[in-house]
Legacy VTK file of the C-alpha trace (Angstrom):
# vtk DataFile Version 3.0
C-alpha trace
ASCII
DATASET POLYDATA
POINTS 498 float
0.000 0.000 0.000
0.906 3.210 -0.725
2.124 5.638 1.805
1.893 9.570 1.868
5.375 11.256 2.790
5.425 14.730 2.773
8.427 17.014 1.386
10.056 16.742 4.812
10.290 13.363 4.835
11.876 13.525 1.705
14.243 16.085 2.536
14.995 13.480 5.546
15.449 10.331 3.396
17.500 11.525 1.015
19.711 13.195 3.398
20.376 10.547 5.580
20.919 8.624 2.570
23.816 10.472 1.178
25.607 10.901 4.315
25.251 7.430 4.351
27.058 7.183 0.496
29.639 9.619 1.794
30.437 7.317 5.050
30.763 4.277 2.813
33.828 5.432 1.181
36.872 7.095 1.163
37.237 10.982 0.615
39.827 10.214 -2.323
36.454 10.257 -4.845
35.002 13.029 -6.199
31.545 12.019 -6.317
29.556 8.639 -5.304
26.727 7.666 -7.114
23.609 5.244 -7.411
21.537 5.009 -10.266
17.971 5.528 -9.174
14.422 3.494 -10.838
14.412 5.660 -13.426
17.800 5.331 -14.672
19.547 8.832 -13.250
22.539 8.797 -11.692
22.201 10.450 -7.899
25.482 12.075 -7.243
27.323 13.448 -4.392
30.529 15.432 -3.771
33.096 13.723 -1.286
34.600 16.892 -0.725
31.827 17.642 2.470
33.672 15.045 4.286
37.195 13.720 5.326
39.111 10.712 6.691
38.728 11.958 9.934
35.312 11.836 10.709
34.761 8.907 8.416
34.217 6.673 11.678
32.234 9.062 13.641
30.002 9.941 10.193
29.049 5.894 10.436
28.283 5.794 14.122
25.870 8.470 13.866
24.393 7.974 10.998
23.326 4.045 11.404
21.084 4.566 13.887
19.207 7.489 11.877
19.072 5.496 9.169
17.864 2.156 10.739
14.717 4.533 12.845
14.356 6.255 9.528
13.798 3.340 7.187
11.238 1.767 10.267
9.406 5.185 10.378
9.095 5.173 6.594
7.784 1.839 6.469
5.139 1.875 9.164
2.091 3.424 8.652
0.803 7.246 9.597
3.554 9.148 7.947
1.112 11.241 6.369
-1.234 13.850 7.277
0.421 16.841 8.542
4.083 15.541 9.062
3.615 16.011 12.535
5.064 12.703 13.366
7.858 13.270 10.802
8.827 16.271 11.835
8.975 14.999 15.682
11.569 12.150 13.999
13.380 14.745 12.303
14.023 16.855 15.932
14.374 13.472 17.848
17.128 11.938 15.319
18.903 15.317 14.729
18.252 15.185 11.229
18.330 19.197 10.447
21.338 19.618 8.249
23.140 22.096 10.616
22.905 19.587 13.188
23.937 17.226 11.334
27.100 19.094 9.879
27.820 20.109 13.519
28.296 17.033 14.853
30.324 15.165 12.070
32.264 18.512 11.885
31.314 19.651 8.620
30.910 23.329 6.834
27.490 23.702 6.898
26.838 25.154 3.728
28.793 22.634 2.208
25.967 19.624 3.346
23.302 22.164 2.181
25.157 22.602 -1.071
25.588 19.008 -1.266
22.298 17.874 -0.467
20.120 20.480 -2.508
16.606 19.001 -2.570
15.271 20.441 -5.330
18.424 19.040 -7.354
18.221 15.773 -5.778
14.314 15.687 -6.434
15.015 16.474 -9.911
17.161 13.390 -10.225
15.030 11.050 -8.760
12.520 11.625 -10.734
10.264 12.454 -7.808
6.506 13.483 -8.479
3.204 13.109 -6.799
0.301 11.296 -8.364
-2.805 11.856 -8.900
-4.094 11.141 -4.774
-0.952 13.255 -3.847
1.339 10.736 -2.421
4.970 11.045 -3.268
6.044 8.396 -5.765
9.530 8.090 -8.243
8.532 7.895 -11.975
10.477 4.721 -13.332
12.191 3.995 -16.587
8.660 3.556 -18.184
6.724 6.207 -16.381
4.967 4.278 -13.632
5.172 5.076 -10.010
7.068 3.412 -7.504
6.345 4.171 -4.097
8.352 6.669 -2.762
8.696 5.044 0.930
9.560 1.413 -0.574
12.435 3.523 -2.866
13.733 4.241 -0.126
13.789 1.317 2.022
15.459 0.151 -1.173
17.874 3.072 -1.071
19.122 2.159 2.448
19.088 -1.355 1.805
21.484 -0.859 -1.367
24.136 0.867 1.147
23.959 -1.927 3.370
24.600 -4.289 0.769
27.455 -1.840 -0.467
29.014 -2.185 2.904
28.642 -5.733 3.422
30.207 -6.266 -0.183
33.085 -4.526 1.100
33.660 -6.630 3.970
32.957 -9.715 1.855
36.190 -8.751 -0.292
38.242 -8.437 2.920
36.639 -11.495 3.877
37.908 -13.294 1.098
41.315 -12.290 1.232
43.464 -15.791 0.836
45.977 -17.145 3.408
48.082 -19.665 3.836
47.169 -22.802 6.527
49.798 -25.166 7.406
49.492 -28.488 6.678
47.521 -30.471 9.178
50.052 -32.144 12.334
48.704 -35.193 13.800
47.793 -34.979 17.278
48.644 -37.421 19.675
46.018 -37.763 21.896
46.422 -39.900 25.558
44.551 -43.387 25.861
41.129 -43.652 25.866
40.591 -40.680 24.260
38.431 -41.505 20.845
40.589 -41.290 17.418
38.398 -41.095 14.509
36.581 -38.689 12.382
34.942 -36.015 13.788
32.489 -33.503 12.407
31.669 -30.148 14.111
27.810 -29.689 13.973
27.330 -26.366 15.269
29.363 -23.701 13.928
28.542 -20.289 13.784
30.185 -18.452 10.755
31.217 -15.030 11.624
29.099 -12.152 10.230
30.496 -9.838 7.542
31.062 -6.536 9.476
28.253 -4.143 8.174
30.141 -0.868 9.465
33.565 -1.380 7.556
33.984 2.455 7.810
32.993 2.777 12.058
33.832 1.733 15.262
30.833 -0.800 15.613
29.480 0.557 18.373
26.315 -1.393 18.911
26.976 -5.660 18.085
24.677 -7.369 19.966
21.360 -5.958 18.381
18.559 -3.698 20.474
16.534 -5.686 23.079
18.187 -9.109 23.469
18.655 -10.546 26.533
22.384 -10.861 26.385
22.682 -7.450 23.947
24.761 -5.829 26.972
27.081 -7.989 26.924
27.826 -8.638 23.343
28.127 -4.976 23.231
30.672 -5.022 25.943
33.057 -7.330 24.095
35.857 -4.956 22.667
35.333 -4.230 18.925
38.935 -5.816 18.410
37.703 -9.110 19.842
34.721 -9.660 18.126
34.031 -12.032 15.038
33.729 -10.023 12.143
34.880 -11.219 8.882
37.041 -8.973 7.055
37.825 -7.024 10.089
39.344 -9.171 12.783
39.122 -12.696 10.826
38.569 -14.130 7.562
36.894 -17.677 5.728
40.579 -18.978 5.128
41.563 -18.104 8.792
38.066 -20.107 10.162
38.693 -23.136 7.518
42.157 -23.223 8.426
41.729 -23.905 12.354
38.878 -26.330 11.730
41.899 -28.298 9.435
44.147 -27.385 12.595
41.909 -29.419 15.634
41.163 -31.818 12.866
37.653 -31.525 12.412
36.561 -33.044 8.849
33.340 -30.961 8.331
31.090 -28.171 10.213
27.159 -27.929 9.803
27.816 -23.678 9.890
25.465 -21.008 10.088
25.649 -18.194 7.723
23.836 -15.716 8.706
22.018 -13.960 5.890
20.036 -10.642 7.345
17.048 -9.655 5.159
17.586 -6.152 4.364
21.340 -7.207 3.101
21.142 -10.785 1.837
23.488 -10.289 -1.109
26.671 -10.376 0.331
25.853 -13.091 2.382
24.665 -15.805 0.712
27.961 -15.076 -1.546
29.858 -15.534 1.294
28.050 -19.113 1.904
28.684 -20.004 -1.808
32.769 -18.859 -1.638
32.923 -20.531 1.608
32.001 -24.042 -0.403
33.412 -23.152 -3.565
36.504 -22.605 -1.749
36.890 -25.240 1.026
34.587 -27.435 -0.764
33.060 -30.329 1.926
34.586 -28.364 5.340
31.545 -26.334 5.037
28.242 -27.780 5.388
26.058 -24.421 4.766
23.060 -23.671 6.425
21.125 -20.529 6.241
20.771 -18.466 9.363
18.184 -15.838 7.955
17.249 -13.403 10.265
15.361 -9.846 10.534
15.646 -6.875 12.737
13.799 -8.318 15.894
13.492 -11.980 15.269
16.002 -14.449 14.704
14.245 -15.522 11.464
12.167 -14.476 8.527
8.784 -14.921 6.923
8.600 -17.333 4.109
8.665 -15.600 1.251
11.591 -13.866 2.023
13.331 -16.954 3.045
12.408 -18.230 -0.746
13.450 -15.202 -2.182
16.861 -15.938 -0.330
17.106 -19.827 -1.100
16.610 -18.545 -4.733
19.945 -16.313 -4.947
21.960 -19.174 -4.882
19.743 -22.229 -6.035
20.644 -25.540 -4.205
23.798 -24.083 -2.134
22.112 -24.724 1.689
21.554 -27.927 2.879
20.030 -26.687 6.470
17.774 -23.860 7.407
19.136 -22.505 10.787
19.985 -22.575 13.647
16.988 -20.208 14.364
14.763 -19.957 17.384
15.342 -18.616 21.161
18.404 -16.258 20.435
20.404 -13.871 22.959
20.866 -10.610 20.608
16.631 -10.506 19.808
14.239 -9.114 21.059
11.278 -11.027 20.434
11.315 -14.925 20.439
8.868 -17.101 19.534
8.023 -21.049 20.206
8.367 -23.375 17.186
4.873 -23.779 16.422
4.403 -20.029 15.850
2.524 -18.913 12.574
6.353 -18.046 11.407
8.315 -20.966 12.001
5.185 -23.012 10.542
5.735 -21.016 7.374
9.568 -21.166 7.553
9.274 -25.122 8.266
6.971 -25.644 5.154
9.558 -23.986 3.255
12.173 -26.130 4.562
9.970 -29.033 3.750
9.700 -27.912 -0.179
13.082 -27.794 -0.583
14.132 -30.762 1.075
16.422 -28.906 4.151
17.559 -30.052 7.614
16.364 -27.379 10.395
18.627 -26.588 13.326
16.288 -25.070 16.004
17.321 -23.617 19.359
14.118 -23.871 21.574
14.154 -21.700 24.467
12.866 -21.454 28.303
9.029 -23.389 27.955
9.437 -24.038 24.294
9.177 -27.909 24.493
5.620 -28.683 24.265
5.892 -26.496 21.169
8.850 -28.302 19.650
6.267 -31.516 20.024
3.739 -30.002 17.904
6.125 -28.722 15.307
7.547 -32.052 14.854
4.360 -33.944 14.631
3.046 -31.234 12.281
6.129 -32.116 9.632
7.187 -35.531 10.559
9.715 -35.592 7.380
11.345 -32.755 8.151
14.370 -33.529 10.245
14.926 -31.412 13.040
18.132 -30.808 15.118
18.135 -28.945 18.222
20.472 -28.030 21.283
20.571 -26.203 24.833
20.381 -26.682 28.260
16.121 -25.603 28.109
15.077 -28.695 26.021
18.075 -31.185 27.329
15.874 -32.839 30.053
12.753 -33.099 27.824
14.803 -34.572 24.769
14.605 -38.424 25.703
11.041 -37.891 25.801
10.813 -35.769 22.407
12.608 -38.424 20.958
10.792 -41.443 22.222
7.754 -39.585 20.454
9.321 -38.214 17.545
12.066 -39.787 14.898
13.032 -37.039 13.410
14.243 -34.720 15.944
18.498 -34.904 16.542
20.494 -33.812 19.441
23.777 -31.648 19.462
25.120 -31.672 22.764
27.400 -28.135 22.744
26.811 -27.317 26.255
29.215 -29.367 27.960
31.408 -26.765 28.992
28.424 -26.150 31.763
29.808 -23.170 34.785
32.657 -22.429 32.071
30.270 -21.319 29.287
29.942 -17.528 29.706
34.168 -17.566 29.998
33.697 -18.996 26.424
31.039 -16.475 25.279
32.088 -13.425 26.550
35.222 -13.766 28.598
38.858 -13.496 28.202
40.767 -15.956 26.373
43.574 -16.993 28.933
41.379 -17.612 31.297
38.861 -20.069 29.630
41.882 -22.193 29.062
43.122 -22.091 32.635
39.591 -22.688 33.316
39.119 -25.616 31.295
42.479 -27.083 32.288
41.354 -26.581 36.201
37.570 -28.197 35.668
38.787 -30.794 33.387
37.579 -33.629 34.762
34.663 -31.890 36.838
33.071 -31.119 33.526
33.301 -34.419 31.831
31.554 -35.962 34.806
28.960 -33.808 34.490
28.802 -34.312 30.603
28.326 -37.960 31.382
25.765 -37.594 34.013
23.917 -35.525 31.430
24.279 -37.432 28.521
25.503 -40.909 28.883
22.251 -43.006 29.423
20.637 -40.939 26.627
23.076 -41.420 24.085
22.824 -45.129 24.661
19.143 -44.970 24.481
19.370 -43.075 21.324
22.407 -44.033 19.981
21.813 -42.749 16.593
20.367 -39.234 17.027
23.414 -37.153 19.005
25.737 -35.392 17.431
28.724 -33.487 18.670
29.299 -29.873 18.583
30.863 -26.939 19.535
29.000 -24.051 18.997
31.601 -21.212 18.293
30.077 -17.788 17.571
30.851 -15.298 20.084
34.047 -13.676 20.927
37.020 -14.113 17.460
39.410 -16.013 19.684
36.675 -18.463 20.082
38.180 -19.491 16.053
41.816 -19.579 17.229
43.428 -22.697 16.074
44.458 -23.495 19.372
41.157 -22.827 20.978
39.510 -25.223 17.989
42.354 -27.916 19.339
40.996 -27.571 22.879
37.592 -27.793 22.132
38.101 -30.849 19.889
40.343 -32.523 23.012
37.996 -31.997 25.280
35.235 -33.339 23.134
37.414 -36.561 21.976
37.820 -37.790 25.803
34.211 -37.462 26.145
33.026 -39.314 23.222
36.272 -42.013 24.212
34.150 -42.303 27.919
31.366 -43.701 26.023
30.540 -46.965 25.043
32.856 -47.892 22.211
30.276 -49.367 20.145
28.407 -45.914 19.896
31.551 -43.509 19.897
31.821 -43.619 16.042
27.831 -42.433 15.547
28.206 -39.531 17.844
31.591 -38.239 16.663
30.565 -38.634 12.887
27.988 -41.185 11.553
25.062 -40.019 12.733
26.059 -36.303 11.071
26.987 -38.101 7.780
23.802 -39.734 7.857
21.579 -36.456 7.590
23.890 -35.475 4.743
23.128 -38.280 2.238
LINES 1 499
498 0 1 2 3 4 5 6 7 8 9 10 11 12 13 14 15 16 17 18 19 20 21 22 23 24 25 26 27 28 29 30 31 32 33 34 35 36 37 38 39 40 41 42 43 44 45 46 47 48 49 50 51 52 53 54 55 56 57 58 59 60 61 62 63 64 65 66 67 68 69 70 71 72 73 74 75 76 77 78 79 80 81 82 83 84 85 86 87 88 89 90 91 92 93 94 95 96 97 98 99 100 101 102 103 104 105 106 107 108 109 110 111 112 113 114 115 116 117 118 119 120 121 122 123 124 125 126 127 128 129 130 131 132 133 134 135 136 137 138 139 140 141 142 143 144 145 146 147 148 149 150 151 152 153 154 155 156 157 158 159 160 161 162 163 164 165 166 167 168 169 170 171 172 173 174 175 176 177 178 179 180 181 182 183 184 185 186 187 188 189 190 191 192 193 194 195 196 197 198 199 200 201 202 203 204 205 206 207 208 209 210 211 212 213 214 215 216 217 218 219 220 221 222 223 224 225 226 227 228 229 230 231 232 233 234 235 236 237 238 239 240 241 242 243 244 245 246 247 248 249 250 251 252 253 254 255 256 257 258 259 260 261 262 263 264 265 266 267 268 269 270 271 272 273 274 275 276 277 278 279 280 281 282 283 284 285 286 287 288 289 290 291 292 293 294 295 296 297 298 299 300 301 302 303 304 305 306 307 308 309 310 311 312 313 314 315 316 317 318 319 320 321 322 323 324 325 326 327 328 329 330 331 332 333 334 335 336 337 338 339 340 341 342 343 344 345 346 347 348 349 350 351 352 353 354 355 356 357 358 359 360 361 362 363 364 365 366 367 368 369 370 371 372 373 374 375 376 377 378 379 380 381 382 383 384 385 386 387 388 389 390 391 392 393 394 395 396 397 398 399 400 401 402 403 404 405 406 407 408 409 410 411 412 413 414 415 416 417 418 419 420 421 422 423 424 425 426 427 428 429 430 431 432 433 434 435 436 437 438 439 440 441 442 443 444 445 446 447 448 449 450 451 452 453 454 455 456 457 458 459 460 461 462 463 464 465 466 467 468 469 470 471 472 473 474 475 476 477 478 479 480 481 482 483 484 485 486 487 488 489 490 491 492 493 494 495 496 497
């Protein structure tokens, strides 16, 4: 439906949108351009800003642009422009403002940003009811508010294809040096099935200020991890540096989560389809789509995504209860139903993460697609699992949480000391593992998997951290009954694959 946006909002859009162009690169150009629906070419100068406020230019203009976009695509932004011009005062969006706090000449970002110019070259008009639309190439009218939810969305794809390139960058990895492990520990193959692939860093030109999203429960404390230690490909790691410390501990493949956000899927997915064209089996892709609030996306958009790159994922996921969101729903919600039937169409694994409660509902949603095959993990559903799985054959285990009192070291703490704590609750924690998990896994000896669920802070993708992990797991699985060792480590994994 079309939505009314008055001159103001306009003025607002467009300005927030080319401090946004001038923040994604580097003063050396003299202009930056898009090419608009209609086929112009929307130009700005570079010369209104400089390397030095390059960073602070992102950090402040994010934010505005994220409100912005969500004000623009919710309804009653027309009438009077009341309501827009209360966003405009509450985002500091007035251009003198604006100039004063990214240090600019004023009348430079006026001169910049005329709006009769910029009009001009969008080919912005109103219609016949008086909403603001942009003429296309053939004289229609496209909605002035989705343009612009476009526009935004095209410099957050222009970002994240930045990052992808550093992402890319190749290294070297040492050949593989086999690791003598002590008795008893288990030997064989072992697959990783729950990895989380770093994101690309959507602010390649800021500090990253904000990284554990608005709302979540744990958003603090992602935020407090210092921007130098967290994941971000092309900023503090890359897909060579990942592949080549799951070939360090020795791990043969990873079920990994790309995570694919739905207002910059682009970049993404590419990343997912170098990752396997690269490093060919290592990688066992699944898509982690996800929107603004919720850790997941409605259906069509997941098709849309599953249709950039055709037959690439072989798992939706891991969605569900998540940390950095907001809102999160059971498994049987109207959304996941959707998402599931999708899944079901194309033939994909799901990797769900039920949270606090959610257990009951993971019961209906696997009766209500009993050949879909679900795999889920976390300390919520681990007591109801034997019973899920009594009930249900097609729900799979990952058991990731092994590292029990030490877990938030390994999220959010410092490096040193989750080894020394590991090395000090050694045996402690394998106890516990076994109490947890031993009778279980010889109940249901083919439907848990190992895992180690890497996603938080970078270290957690050092090599030697990847070696620890994969120790600690290997005298585990060597505790259990020999004749089942080989289905947890790897069999049971390889079995969802063919």
């Amino acid at each position: 439906m079309q939505k009314q946006l008055n001159r103001i909002t306009i003025f607002s859009a467009t300005l927030v949108a080319a401090i946004f162009m001038l923040t994604a690169c580097t003063a050396a150009s003299d202009v930056i351009s898009t090419v608009t629906p209609s086929g112009e070419q929307f130009a700005v100068p570079t010369s209104v800003i400089t390397d030095d406020n390059l960073s602070e230019a992102a950090s402040i203009v994010e934010p505005v642009a994220d409100a912005l976009v969500e004000k623009l695509s919710s309804e009653g932004t027309a009438g009077d422009g009341s309501d827009v011009e209360d966003l405009v005062d509450d985002l500091g969006l007035d251009p003198d403002a604006i100039a004063e706090q990214l240090g600019l000449d004023p009348d430079a970002l006026t001169d910049a940003l005329d709006i009769e110019d910029i009009a001009e070259q969008l080919g912005l008009d109103v219609d016949a009811d008086g909403n603001e639309v942009i003429t296309d190439e053939d004289g229609g009218a496209v909605d002035a508010s989705d343009f612009f939810a476009d526009f935004f969305a095209s410099f957050q794809n222009s970002a994240m294809e930045q990052s992808l390139e550093a992402a890319l960058v190749p290294s070297e990895c040492a050949a593989f040096q086999t690791i003598e492990y002590p008795a008893g520990y288990y030997t064989g193959s072992l697959i990783d099935t729950h990895l989380h692939m770093p994101p690309l860093n959507d602010d390649p030109t800021g500090d990253g200020e904000s990284y554990g999203g608005a709302g979540g429960v744990d958003a603090e404390l992602y935020d407090s991890i210092d921007p130098n230690d967290r994941p971000l490909l092309g900023t503090t790691t890359t897909l060579d540096e990942v592949a080549c410390a799951l070939r360090q501990e020795g791990s043969t493949k990873a079920f990994t989560f790309f995570p694919v956000y739905d207002d910059a899927s682009d970049a993404l997915i590419e990343l997912a389809y170098n990752a396997v064209d690269r490093h060919g089996e290592l990688f066992v892709p699944f898509i982690q789509s996800t929107s603004s609030e919720i850790s997941t996306v409605e259906a069509e958009v997941l098709v849309e995504m599953l249709g950039k790159r055709p037959d690439l994922f072989v798992g939706f996921g891991e969605v569900g209860d998540s940390p950095t969101e907001p809102v999160n729903l059971p498994p049987d919600a109207p959304i996941y139903v959707g998402d599931f039937e999708v899944a079901q169409d194309y033939g994909l694994l799901v990797y769900f993460h039920p949270g606090v409660g959610d257990h009951e509902n993971l019961g209906r949603a696997l009766k209500m697609f009993p050949e879909v095959t679900f795999l889920v993990h976390g300390d919520f559903v681990r007591p109801y699992i034997g019973d899920l799985m009594a009930e249900n054959s097609n729900v799979y285990y990952t058991f990731n949480d092994i590292f029990d009192e030490v877990t938030p070291q390994f999220r959010f703490g410092d490096k040193q000391d989750f080894i020394d704590a590991m090395e000090r609750d050694w045996e402690p924690l394998l106890d516990q593992a076994m109490v947890h998990y031993e009778d279980l896994i010889n109940t249901y000896p083919d439907r848990f998997m190992w895992g180690t669920d890497r996603a938080d802070i970078v270290w957690n993708y050092h090599a030697d951290i990847g070696q620890l992990l994969v120790k600690f797991g290997r005298d585990f699985i060597g505790r259990l009954d020999p004749a089942v060792q080989d289905k947890v480590a790897y069999q049971n994994a390889e079995s969802l694959l063919q």
